[in-house]
C-alpha positions, 0 to 999 in steps of 0.5 A, a space after each residue: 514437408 507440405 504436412 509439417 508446414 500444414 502442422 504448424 500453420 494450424 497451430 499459429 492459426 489457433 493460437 491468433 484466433 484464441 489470443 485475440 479472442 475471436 468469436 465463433 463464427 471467426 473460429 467458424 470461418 477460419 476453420 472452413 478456410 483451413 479445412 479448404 485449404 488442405 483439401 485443395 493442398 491434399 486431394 480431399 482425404 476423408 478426414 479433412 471432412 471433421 474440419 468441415 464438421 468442426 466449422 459447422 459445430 462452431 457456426 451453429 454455436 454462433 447463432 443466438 438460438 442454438 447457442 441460448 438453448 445449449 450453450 447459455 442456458 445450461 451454464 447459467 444454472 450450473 453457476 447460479 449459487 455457485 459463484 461467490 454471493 455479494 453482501 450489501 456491505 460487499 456491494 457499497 465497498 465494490 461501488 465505491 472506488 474506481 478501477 484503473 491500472 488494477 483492472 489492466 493486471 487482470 485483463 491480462 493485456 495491460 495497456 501501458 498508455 494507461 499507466 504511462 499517462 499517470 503524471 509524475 510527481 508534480 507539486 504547485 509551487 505552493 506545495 512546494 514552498 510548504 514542504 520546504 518551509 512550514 513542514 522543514 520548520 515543524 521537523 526541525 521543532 520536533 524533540 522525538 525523544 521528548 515526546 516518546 520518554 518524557 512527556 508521553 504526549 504530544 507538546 502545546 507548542 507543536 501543536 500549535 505549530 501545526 494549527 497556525 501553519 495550516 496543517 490540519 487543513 492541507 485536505 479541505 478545499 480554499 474554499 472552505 479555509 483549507 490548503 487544498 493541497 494535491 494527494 501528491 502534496 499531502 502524502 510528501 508532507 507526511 512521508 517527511 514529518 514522519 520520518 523526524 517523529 511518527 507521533 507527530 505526523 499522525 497527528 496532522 495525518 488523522 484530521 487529513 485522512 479519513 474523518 469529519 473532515 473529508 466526510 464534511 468536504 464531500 457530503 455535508 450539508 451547505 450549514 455543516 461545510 460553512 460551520 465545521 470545515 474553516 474550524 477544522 482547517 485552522 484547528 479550532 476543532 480537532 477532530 477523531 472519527 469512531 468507526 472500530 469497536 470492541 466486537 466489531 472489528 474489520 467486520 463491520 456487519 457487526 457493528 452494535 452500536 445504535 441509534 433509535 430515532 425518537 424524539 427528544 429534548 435538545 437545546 430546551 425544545 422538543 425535536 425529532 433525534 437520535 438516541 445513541 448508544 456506543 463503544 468504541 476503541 482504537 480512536 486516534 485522537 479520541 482524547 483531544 478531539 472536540 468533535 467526534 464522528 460517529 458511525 452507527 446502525 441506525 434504527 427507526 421503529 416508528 418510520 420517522 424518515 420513511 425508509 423502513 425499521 432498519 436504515 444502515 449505517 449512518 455517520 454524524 458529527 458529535 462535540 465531545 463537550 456534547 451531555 454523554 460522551 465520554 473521552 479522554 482516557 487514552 490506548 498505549 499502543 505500543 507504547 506510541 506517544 500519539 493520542 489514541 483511546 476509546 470512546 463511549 456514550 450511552 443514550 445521548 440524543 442528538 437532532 438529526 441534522 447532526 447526520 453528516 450529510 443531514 436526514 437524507 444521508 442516514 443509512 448512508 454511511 457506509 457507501 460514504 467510509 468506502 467512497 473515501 476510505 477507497 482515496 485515503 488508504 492511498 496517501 497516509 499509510 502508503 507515505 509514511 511506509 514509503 518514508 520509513 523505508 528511505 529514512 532507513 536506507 539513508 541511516 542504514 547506509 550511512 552507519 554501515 559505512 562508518 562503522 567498522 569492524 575487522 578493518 573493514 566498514 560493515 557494509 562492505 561484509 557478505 552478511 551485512 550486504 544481504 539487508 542492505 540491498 533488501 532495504 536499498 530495494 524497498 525503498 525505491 519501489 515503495 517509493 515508486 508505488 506511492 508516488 504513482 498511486 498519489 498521482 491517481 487519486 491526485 488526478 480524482 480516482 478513487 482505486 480502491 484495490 490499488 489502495 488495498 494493496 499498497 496500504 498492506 505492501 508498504 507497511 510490510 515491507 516497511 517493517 521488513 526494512 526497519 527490522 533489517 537496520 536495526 539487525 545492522 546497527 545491532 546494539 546501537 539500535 536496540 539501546 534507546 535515547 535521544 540518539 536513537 533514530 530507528 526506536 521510533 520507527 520501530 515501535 510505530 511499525 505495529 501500528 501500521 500493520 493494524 490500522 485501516 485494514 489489518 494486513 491478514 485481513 487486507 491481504 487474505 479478504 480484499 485485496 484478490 477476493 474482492 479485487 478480482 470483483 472490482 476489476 476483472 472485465 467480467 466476473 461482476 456482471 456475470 454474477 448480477 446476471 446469475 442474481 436476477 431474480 427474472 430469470 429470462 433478463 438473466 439469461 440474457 444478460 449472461 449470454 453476452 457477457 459469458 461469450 466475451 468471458 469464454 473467449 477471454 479465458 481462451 486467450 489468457 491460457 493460449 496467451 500464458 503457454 505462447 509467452 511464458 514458452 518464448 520467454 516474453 520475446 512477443 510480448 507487449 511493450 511501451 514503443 519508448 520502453 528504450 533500455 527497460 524494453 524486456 523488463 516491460 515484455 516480463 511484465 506483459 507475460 506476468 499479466 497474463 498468467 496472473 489473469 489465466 490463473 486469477 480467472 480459473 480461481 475465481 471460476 472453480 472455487 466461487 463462493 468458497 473463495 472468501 474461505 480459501 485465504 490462503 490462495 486469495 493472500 497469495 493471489 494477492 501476493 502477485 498482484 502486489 509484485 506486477 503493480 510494484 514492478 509497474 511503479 518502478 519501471 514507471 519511476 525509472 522513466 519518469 526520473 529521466 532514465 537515470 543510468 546509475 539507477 539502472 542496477 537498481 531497477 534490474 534487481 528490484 524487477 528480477 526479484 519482483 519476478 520471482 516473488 511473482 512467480 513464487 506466489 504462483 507456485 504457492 496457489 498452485 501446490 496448494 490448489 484445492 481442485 488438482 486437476 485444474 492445478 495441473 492443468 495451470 502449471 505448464 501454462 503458467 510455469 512451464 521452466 519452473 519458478 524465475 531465480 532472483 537477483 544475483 549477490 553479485 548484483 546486491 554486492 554492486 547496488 550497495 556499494 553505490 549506495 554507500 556513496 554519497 551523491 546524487 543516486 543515494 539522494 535520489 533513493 532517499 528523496 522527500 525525506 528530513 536530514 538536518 543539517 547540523 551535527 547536534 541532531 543525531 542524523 545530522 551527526 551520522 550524515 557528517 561522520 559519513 561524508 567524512 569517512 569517505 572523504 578521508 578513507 585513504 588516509 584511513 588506510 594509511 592508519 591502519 596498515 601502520 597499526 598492523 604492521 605494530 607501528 602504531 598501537 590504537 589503545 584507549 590510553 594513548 593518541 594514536 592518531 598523534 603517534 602516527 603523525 609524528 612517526 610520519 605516516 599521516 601528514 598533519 593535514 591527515 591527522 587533524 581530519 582523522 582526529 575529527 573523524 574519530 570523534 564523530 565516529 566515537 558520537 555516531 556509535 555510542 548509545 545514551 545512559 542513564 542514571 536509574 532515576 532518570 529513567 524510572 516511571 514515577 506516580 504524581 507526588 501523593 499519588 499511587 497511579 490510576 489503575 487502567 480500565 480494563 475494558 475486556 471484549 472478545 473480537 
């Protein structure tokens, strides 16, 4: 028995010492404590004696000269040049944003105060007031159809609407003429825009994102703030920003266009410039803008600006009116009505205090895309994902309860029910994500994995949530028209799967590849340790970095096996977790097991690891699944712990969990060192992938949502709904109110028409027949007469005469033949 005892109080003092990271000397002395112990307890055996052997091993380790020469040392040169090298594009990216709750997920023992103390939706009652006004008077404006079919294009009036309104300026500061609205305000303004016309809101959400504008806000000159920015606020200028051409893509080390400082002739005097030459395309509202920004490498044969031949990357500001640039010739993608085309120009010279930021700025340019693209990709795309999937939650929900077929209404079948509840999920945890990643950037962070993340999280599972309403609506959605409100939900979803980042390459290349440099504890400073060119500083940078990294690789592994074995029941929650206490245990487990094999990844295939995009997209995978179910665990408190949202949380944090681990099992099948994987997976998955949520628990969270009321409210908040039934949507929200307001007598109906005492046929008043042979009261029949019409309106489709239709050229004219512009990327 005294054996046992001894057993296992061995292990307990191992695991504490490994999880909370002890030094060696703590091992060291533990150990002698231990070996004394048993001694005393077992009348000194011989072979207590390797327990002292064992201490004195681990102290020798702790004293900086033994452990310098065999310990730090020969790591050092084992890693150099093994682990993964940083370009300096890589390095200004990795810079540029900050670290916050993404870094907690690697460390393996998040601190919940951390993401607790991010605000919840707050708005100024300006804000307030605009989103209930202006944005609510914009939306009602808006002819989607218009827009997509007839004219192709965006109307003078909206966008003047736009301008007077202050639009166009919701980013820039009072200061300098804008609203100066919060990222929180920002985004909810275009999440609601969007859902009445994805055209439109890309026009307001271009000039508030990544551009002119916020580049002027944070590095323009004093001349440049006080000239462009109340221009740009008011909408005297309207501003494109070309970064993306046809060679260089994502990869922006590729960049061939070039500017040569020289001199010039510019307003009839000579002067020291640039001579530009550029290709772009995919330039959102290049062919409207009047004032183009433009990145470019920069070159200075002569050492004009003293920083050598090659300068960098460098941004200006061009008018499109400027002798040489060429706009106006518009891109159709995917045949979206938003202004977008390329941009070209060759040798245009322009004076160098068109630099943004002036002279001093060149070669600046990509630090600054970085600094605002690590806040920006937070707020637009993440908006209008997290609104498309709470449009379609709402239209879904609706029609699959107006809608019926067999006597029943659709949402109430095994197989519409599957994609109902996927949708109902989606939008309440993209909702939570960007409402708590907004209250970050709100608050001045700048997270850039986070922002990574979400961008491509949410266009996904946007797309994911627009492809299952339309398989709900079946023909009804395919057919498009002005009553078609999925049509253009559907053809922007490409477009924000593309832009800012393509998900393939969001996924595969930054999110773990270089999410794991921006926010594990260690791994950054080990490799600039490793990079020292003095050797000497090197080492002794590495040495205390490495120590504290060895005894976190310890920790995370002893940490994984000892939760995932006891299934999180020790694990760390919030003291007020209250009713969501195990899904916050759950979380702590994953963290450590995403930590342990995120650390082992990067440690094993260290520079090979950019070219592993297969295990770095499923890295990323779980990660996205622990911020995600952070973000929903987080709305449920901050909602106020609604009890009828509680099913729902349930679902959306089991699924999470399983998506989670199933990510795992994908790095670890596939992991290319098989020792290593086989090592990983009992730790990590010792009882095999978690299941996800039940159907029985779909089956109970979409009914609720086919309800109306304050849940399916609260799930599609901050979205538009009109209030009158000559808009398609209005008309859906009043057949549906309807329908559950009058489904008993509904019931009545049908059971007269199966028993054959009613015959519902085209050719005859059904609801009249039934009233008269007293199956429905008069009161009944006249609501069931109403509903039969609005239902009748919900579920048509539109038609055309042919000519209606038909794409004509101008009268005399056969139509321009497009500019092919052909480039390989």
């Amino acid at each position: 028995m005294a054996e046992l005892i001894f057993a296992l109080l061995a292990l307990a003092l191992f695991f504490a010492l490994a999880m909370n990271r002890a030094s060696f000397r703590t091992w060291a002395i533990a150990t002698a404590i231990y070996t004394l112990a048993l001694q005393i307890a077992f009348g000194f055996p011989v072979w207590s004696f390797a327990g002292w052997l064992v201490a004195g091993l681990l102290y020798a380790a702790s004293l900086p000269g033994i452990k310098r020469t065999y310990i730090t040392t020969p790591v050092f040169r084992a890693l150099k040049g093994a682990m993964p090298s940083i370009s300096e594009t890589e390095r200004e990216a990795l810079e540029a944003g900050t670290t916050g709750w993404d870094a907690e997920l690697f460390s393996g023992r998040p601190d919940f105060s951390r993401l607790r103390r991010v605000a919840p939706i707050t708005l100024t009652d300006e804000e307030q007031a605009f989103l209930d006004g202006p944005t609510e008077e914009l939306c009602r404006k808006i002819d989607d159809w218009r827009i997509r079919h007839e004219l192709h294009d965006i109307p003078d009036d909206i966008w003047q609407f736009v301008r007077d309104n202050g639009f166009l300026g919701m980013l820039i500061s009072k200061e300098h003429g804008g609203l100066g609205f919060s990222a929180q305000a920002q985004s909810l303004v275009l999440g609601k825009i969007s859902t009445k016309s994805p055209d439109v809101c890309i026009i307001v959400m271009v000039p508030n994102s990544l551009g002119p504008g916020e580049l002027i806000e944070n590095y323009g000159t004093a001349q440049q703030q006080a000239h462009y920015l109340p221009r740009l606020a008011k909408g005297l200028e309207i501003p494109c920003f070309a970064l993306t051409g046809p060679f260089s893509g994502s990869d922006a080390a590729s960049m061939r266009d070039v500017g040569v400082v020289t001199k010039g002739m510019h307003g009839g005097i000579e002067t020291l410039g640039i001579k530009l030459t550029w290709d772009k395309r995919y330039i959102t509202l290049a062919p409207k803008a009047t004032l183009l920004g433009l990145a470019f490498r920069l070159q200075d044969p002569d050492n004009h600006l003293g920083q050598g031949e090659e300068v960098g990357i460098t941004l200006a500001l061009i008018p499109t009116d400027h002798p040489g640039v060429e706009t106006g010739r518009r891109h159709l993608p995917s045949g979206a009505a938003f202004p977008n085309g390329p941009t070209r120009g060759r040798d245009v010279f322009i004076p160098m205090d068109w630099i943004i930021g002036g002279p001093d700025r060149a070669g600046q340019g990509w630090r600054m895309l970085m600094s605002c693209l690590a806040a920006g990709r937070a707020v637009s795309l993440p908006a209008t994902g997290a609104a498309a999937a709470k449009a379609v939650a709402r239209h879904s929900t609706a029609y699959a309860r107006v809608r019926k077929q067999f006597g029943l209404p659709i949402g109430y079948m095994e197989g519409v029910e599957e994609p109902l509840a996927r949708i109902v999920e989606n939008a309440y945890g993209l909702e939570a994500a960007r409402a708590v990643t907004c209250s970050m950037v709100s608050a001045g962070e700048k997270p850039a994995v986070i922002s990574a993340l979400l961008k491509y999280l949410s266009t996904a599972r946007m797309r994911e949530s627009v492809n299952d309403a339309l398989d709900i609506h079946g023909g009804r959605g395919i057919c498009d028209g002005p009553s078609n409100y999925l049509q253009a939900a559907y053809q922007m979803v490409p477009v924000g799967i593309t832009v800012e980042g393509a998900n393939i390459l969001t996924r595969s290349l930054i999110v773990f590849a270089q999410g794991a440099l921006r926010s594990h504890p260690y791994l950054l400073p080990e490799i600039e340790a490793l990079s020292d060119e003095d050797r000497a500083q090197g080492i002794e940078r590495f040495e205390t970095v490495f120590d504290d990294h060895r005894a976190f690789l310890l920790s995370n592994a002893t940490g994984a096996l000892f939760h995932n074995v006891t299934f999180g029941a020790f694990a760390a929650a919030p003291l007020d977790a209250g009713d969501m206490k195990h899904w916050w245990k759950q979380l702590s487990r994953a963290s450590r097991s995403f930590a342990l094999v995120a650390d082992v990844t990067v440690a094993l295939l260290g520079g090979g690891l950019k070219t592993k995009q297969k295990i770095t997209g499923r890295m990323a995978d779980a990660l996205a699944e622990l911020y995600l179910l952070s973000s929903i665990l987080k709305r449920y408190q901050d909602d106020g712990r609604q009890w009828a949202d509680r099913k729902l949380v349930d679902y959306c944090a089991q699924n999470c969990l399983a998506r989670f681990d199933a990510a795992l099992r994908g790095v670890l099948d596939n992991f290319p060192i098989r020792s290593a994987a086989w090592i990983m997976g009992p730790l990590v998955l010792p009882f095999g992938v978690r299941r996800g949520a039940s159907d029985k628990d779909g089956k109970a969270l979409v009914r609720q949502a086919l309800e109306p009321g304050a849940f399916r409210d609260r799930l599609t908040r901050y979205i538009y709904v009109p209030g009158n039934t000559d808009d398609a949507l209005g008309l859906l929200e009043a057949a549906f109110e309807k329908t559950v307001a009058n489904e008993e007598a509904e019931k009545k109906l049908e059971r007269a028409i199966r028993k054959g005492e009613v015959q519902r046929f085209h050719d005859r008043d059904w609801i009249k027949q039934a009233e008269e042979k007293g199956v429905l009261t008069s009161d009944e029949a006249r609501e069931l007469a109403e509903l039969r019409d609005l239902v009748a309106r919900v579920i048509a489709v539109d038609d055309f005469a042919p000519d209606e239709i038909a794409r004509k050229p101008q009268p005399g004219q056969s139509g321009p033949a497009p500019n092919q512009h052909i480039a390989a990327e």
